[in-house]
N, C-alpha and C positions, 0 to 999 in steps of 0.2 A: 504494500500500500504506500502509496507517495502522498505526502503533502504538503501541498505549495499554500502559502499565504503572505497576501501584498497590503498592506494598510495605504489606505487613502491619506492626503494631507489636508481634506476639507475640513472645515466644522463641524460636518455630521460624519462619527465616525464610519466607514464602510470596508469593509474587508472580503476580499474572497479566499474562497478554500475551492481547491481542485487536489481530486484523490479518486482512486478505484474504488467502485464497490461491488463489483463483479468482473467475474472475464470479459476482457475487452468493452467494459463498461467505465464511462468515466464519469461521475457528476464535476459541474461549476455551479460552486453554491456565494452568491452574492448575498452576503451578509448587511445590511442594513440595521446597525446596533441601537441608532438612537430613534429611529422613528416612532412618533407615538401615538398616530391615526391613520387608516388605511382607510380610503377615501374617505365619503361622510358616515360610514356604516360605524364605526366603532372605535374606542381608544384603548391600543396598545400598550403592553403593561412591558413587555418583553421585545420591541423590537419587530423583525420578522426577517425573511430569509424569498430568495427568489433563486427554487433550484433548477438546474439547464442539466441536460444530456447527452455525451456523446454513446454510440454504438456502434460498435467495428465487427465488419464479417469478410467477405470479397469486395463490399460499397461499405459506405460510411452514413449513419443518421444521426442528423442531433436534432432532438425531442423538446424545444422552446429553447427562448433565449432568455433575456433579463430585461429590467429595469434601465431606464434611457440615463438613468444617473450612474449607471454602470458603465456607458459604452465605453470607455478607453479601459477600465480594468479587466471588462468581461471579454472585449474583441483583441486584447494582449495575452490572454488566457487560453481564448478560443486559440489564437496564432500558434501559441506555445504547445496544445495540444494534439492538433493535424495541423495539415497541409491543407489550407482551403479552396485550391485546385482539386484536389481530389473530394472533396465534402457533394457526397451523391445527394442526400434530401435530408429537407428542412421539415421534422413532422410537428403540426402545430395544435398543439390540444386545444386552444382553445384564443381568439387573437382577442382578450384584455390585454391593457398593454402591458401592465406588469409582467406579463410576460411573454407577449409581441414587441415590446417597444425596438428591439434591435434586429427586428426583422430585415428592415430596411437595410441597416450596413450589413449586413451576412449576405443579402444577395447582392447590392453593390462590391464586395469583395470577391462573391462566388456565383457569377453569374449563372453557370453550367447549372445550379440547383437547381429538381423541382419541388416544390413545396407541395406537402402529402397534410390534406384536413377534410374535415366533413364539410360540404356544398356549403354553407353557411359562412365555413368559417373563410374558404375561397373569395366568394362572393367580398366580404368584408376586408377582407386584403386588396382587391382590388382597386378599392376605395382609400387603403390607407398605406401602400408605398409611393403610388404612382409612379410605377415603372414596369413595364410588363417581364414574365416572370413565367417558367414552366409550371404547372400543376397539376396534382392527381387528386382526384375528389375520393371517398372513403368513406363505406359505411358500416353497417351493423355486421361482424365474419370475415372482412377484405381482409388479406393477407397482403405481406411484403416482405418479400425474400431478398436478404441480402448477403446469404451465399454462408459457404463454411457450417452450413447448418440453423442457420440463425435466419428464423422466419417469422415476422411480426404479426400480430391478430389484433384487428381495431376493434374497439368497441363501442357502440353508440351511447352516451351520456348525454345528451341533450339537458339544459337546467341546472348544470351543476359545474356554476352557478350560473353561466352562459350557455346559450340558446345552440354554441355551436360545438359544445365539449365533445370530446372522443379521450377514452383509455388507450391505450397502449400496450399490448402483453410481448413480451418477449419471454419463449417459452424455455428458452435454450438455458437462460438463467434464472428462471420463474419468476419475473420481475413482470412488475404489474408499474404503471407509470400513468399516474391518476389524475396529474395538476393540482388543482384548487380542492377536489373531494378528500377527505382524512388529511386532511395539514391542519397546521396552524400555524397562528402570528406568533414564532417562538426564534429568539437567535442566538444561538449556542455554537461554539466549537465543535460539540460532540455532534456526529453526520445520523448517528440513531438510537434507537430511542432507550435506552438503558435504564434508564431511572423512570417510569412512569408518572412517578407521585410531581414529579414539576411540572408536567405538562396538561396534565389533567385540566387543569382551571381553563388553560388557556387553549388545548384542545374542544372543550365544552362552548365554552366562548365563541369559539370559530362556527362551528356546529349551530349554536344557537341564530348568529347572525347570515350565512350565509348558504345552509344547507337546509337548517329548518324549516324554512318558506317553501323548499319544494321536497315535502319528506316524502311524496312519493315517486319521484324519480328519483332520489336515494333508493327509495326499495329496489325499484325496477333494474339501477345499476348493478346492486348489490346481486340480483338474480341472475344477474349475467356473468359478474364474476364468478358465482359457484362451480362452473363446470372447470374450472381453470385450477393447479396448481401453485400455488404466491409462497414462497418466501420473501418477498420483498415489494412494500409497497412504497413506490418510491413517488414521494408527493413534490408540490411544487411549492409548498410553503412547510418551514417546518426542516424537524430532522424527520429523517425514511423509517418506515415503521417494520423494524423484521423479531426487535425481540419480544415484545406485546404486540403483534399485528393481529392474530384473532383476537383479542381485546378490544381493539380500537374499532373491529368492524360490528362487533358484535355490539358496544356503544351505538353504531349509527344505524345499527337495525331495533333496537329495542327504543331509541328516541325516535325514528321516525315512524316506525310501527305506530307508537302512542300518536301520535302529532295527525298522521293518514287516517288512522279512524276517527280522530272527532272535527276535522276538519274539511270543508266540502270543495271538490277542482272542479273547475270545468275546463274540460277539453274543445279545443276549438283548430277545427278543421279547415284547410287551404288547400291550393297546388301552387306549390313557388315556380314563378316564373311565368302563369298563365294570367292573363288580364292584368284586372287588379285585387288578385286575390290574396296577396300578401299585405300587402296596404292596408285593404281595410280588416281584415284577421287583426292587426296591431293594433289599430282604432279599437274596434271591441276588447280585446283583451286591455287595452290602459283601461279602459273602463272600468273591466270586471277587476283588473289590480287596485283600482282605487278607494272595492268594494273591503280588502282584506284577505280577496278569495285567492287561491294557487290556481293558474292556469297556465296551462302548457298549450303552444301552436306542432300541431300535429302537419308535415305536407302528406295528404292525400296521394302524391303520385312515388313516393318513396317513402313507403313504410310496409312492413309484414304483414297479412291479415293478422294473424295471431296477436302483433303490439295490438293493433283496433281491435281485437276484441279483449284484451286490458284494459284498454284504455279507458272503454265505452261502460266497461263493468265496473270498472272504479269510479267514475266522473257519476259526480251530482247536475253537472248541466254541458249542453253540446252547442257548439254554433257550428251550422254548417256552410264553407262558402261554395257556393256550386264550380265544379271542376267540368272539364270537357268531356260531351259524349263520345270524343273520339280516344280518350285518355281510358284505355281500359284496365292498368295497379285502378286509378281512382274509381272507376266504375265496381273493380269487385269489394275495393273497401269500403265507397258509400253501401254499396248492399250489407255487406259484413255491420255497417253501425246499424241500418236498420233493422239487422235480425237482433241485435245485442240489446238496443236500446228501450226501454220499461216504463211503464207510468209514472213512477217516481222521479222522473224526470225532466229538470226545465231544458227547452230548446230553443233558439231563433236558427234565421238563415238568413244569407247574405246571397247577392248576385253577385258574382266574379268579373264580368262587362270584357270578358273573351269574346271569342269569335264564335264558338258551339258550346255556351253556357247550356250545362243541364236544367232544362226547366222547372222553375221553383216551384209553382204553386201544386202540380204532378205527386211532387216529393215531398211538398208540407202535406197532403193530403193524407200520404200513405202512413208518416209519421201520425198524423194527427188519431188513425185506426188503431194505433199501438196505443193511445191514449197518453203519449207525454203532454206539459203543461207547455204551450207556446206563449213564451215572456218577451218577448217583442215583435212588433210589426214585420214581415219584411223588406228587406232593404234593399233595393233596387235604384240600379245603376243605367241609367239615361246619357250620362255623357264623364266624361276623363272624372275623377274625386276633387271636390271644392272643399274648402273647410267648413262648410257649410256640413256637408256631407260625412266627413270627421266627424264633427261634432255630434251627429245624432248616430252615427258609430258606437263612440263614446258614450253618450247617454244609453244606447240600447243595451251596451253590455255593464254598465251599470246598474241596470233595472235588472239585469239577469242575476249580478253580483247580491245585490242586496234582497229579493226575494230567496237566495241561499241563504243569508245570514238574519232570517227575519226571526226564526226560531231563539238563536245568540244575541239578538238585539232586546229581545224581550228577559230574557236571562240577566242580559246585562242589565236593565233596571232594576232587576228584582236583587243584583247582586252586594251592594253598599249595606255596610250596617245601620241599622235604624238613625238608630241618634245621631249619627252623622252625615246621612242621609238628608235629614230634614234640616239638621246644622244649615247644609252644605246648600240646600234649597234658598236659604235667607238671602243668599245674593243678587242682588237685583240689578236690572238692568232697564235700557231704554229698549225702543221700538225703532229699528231702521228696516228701510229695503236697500239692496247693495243693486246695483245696475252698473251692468260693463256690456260695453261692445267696441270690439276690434275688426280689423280686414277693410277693404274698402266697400262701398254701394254694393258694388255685382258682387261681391264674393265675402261676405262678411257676416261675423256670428256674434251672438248676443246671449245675455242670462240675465240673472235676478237671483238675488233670495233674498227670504226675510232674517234678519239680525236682532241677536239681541248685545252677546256678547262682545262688546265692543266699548272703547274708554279711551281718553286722549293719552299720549304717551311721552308728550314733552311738547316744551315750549321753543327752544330755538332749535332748530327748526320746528316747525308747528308739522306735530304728527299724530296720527292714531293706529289704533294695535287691533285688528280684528282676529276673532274665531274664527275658523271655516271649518267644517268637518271634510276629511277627505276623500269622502264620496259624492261634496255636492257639486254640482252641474260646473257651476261658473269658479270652480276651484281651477280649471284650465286655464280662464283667462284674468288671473290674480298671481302670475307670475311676475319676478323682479323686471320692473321698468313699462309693466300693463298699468294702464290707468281706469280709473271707474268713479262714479257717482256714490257717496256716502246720502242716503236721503235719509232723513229726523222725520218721523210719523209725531201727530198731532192728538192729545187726550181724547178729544172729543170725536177724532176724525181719522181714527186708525181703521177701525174694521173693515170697510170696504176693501182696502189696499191689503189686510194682513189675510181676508179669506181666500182674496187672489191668487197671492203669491205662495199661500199652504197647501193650495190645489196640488195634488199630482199632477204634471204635466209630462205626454208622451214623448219619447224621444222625438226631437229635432221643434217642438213644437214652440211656434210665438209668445214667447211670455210677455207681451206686453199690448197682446190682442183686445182690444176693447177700454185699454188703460189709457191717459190722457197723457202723451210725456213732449216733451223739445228737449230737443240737443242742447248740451254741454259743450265748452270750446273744445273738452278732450274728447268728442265724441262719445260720449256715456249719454243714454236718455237721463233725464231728469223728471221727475214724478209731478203734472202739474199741483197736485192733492198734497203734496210733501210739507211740513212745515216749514223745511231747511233744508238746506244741502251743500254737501262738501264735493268740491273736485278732488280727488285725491291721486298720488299715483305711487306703486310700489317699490319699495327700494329694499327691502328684504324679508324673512322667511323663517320662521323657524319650526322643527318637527317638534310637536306636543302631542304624540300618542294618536289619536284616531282626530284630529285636528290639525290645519297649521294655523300658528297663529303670525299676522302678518303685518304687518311694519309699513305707515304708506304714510310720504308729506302730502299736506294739505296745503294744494295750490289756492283753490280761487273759495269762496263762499257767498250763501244769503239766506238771509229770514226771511218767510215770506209775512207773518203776520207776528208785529214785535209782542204782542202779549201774549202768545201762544207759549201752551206749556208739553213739553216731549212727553210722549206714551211710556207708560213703564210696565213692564214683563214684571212679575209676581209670580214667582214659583213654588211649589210644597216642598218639592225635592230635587237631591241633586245631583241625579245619577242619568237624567233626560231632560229635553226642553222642555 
């Protein structure tokens, strides 16, 4: 075993380790000592580690790269390891940058490389070296030989914790090369995991924030590795797990186990590449994410029948976007979800806006005979996607989102203790409606809600701090640098306006139909009914739990009627509006 190690001269200390951990296996583990947040998900107690891969047979693979704050120690490393003339392929678990970032100099070095990842993850490299570039797309069983015996087995991991993951088996060393699944933000000298008891916390940690969300493609990965012999699970953050490694997995099968039974996914069905069927797939699923719920984007035109019918038997609710009747993987797996899929069931469908869309209404019928619950309209596609069009996307799979969680929403009122419950009720507040609209005339979207939660938050600059819950409509358009109308409802003269805006309103539907409003200089209606109102516009954000609350100067204002007194909200409790 060799070990090389170069300490950086910056501020943040960083160091790499390069050493064997198998025959003709090499890791570069780029040590990151002092960091102490990984993106906005979580803070770092221990640092973290971004590990790379070499693997020699007759061709050469290396298995990701590092960290862009690495490039001179990680591509002096690389150098010092092979010959990057000879470096055959570049396999990319997954293109986060942490560990894509140095994609880009290894093929500017190594031009000859083709880059080996799952269709997804391709796609997105195309986007992010801009430079063209040999590639092998890689799915669920593909093999890669690279001579001397040494013949790789991909595995499909989609979700974990990006949409484009693939495992890695090398079977010659029984090494399993996982990325971001079984790691953690931990940076130690020692390359594996010897001491369990330190990493525990921070293994948990990891899991918590970045696995747990989608525990059941954890399981589904976990099923795939079973037929495989592992000694060695060599991750991408973290030290490699070979002396507790059935420990570690058996951790992420008894956490997500628990997590997949009390928690509802919906599966949502596309064909990449056809129309616009990936487009609006994303639309709906932001939706259905903003509800709480796990959703996985499934393509119809590359997938097993047998995944669809897991899928369809696991999933609390399905969107399906109609795929082409000449696309026959999609035609046998649409039939495959209609034999799987049960009354218990929510569904919509979406048009695709291809050239031989399978007819929708045909196939909400048949479904409709199964007796699943149809939770939104469908969606149909007349010409290219507006944001317009987005938006009630959005809204539709959010209406799907939260008719799953109506069961949990109810729970959760009942869940606060008494006394403090009604303590926590005392708080009171005024009565606003929030109105925004952005985009221009032809292509422009709009919302509303009613507020209560809401209070000034400083005097120079003149600001206010609102609530939003993160399933509501117009939370899309209350990001940093959107602007919107704060309106003040009137004691005497709130009901009108406050039964309007409690209405449920259908996805994509006019919240402002029959309501009296003129424009704002920012383009926000203004409520003519309102006692007052603020111009305000966003300047930042913070996550509070199933809320953001949000941070907005207050440009322009007026009263409409100076003796007028603001509506105020009175609560019992305080675990609901």
């Amino acid at each position: 075993m060799v070990l090389l190690q170069e300490r950086s001269q910056a501020p943040s200390r960083i160091t790499l380790q390069t050493l064997e951990i198998a025959p003709d296996t090499t890791t570069i583990r780029s040590l990151d000592w002092d960091r102490d947040r990984f993106d906005i998900e979580f803070e770092l107690q221990n640092g973290t580690t971004y590990n790379s891969f070499i693997l020699r047979g007759d061709k050469t693979a290396l298995i990701d790269t590092s960290h862009q704050k690495f490039r001179t120690l990680y591509i002096d490393a690389l150098k010092g390891a092979i010959d990057l003339f000879t470096l055959d392929y570049l396999i990319v678990s997954h293109t986060e940058p942490d560990h894509s970032g140095l994609i880009a100099d290894v093929l500017a070095l190594a031009p000859q490389v083709t880059v080996v990842g799952a269709k997804v993850a391709i796609q997105f490299l195309e986007n992010m070296v801009h430079r063209p570039f040999q590639s092998r797309v890689v799915k669920q069983g593909d093999r890669l030989d690279l001579g001397k015996g040494r013949e790789l087995e991909f595995i499909s991991a989609p979700n974990l914790h990006w949409p484009d993951t693939i495992f890695t088996y090398d079977a010659k060393t029984q090494t399993l090369f996982t990325c971001d699944a079984f790691g953690m933000h931990y940076c130690d000298d020692h390359v594996f995991d010897e001491v369990p008891q330190i990493l525990e916390a921070d293994f948990k940690t990891y899991y918590d924030c970045l696995m747990g969300p989608n525990a059941r493609s954890v399981l589904a990965a976990i099923k795939r590795m079973e037929p495989l012999t592992i000694e060695t699970i060599a991750t991408g953050h973290g030290p490699l797990l070979k002396h507790h490694r059935a420990n570690w997995v058996n951790c992420y099968r008894e956490w997500s186990a628990a997590q997949a039974s009390s928690e509802p996914i919906v599966s949502v069905f596309y064909c990449e590449g056809y129309g616009y069927s990936h487009h609006l797939a994303q639309q709906i699923s932001l939706g259905i994410a903003k509800t709480g719920v796990e959703v996985e984007l499934i393509d119809l035109s590359d997938i097993d029948r047998q995944d669809v019918l897991d899928l369809v038997n696991t999933a609390a609710g399905i969107a399906i976007g109609m795929p082409s009747q000449e696309d026959a993987v999609a035609q046998t797996n649409l039939s495959t979800i209609l034999a799987a899929a049960h009354s218990k069931q929510a569904i919509g469908f979406f048009e695709s806006g291809g050239s031989h869309d399978e007819p929708l209404y045909p196939l909400r019928n048949k479904f409709r005979e199964v007796g699943v619950t149809e939770l939104f309209p469908p969606i149909l596609l007349k010409e290219p996607p507006t944001v317009a069009l987005d938006q009630l996307c959005e809204e539709a799979g959010t209406d799907l989102g939260q008719w799953l969680t109506r069961d949990r929403a109810v729970k959760q009122m009942k869940s606060l203790d008494t006394d403090l419950d009604r303590a926590l009720g005392r708080l009171s507040g005024g009565l606003y409606i929030i109105t925004a609209r952005k985009g221009t005339p032809e292509n422009e979207i709009a919302s509303a809600m009613l507020a209560s939660w809401v209070t000034q938050a400083s005097l120079s600059p003149l600001g206010v701090a609102i609530a939003v819950a993160k399933d509501r409509a117009i939370e899309a358009l209350l990001h940093c640098g959107d602007r919107f109308v704060l309106n003040v409802l009137e004691e005497d003269n709130y009901q009108p306006l406050m039964r309007h805006f409690l209405k449920r309103f259908p996805p994509g539907a006019d919240r402002f139909a029959g309501i009296k409003t003129y424009d704002a200089s920012n383009g926000s209606p203004i409520l003519a009914d309102a006692l007052a109102y603020m111009e305000c516009e966003v300047t930042s954000r913070m996550d509070c739990g199933d809320h953001w609350v949000i941070y907005s100067s207050v440009q322009a204002g007026r009263v409409a009627k100076a003796q007028g007194v603001t509506a105020v909200h009175h609560r019992k409790v305080g675990n609901h509006y």
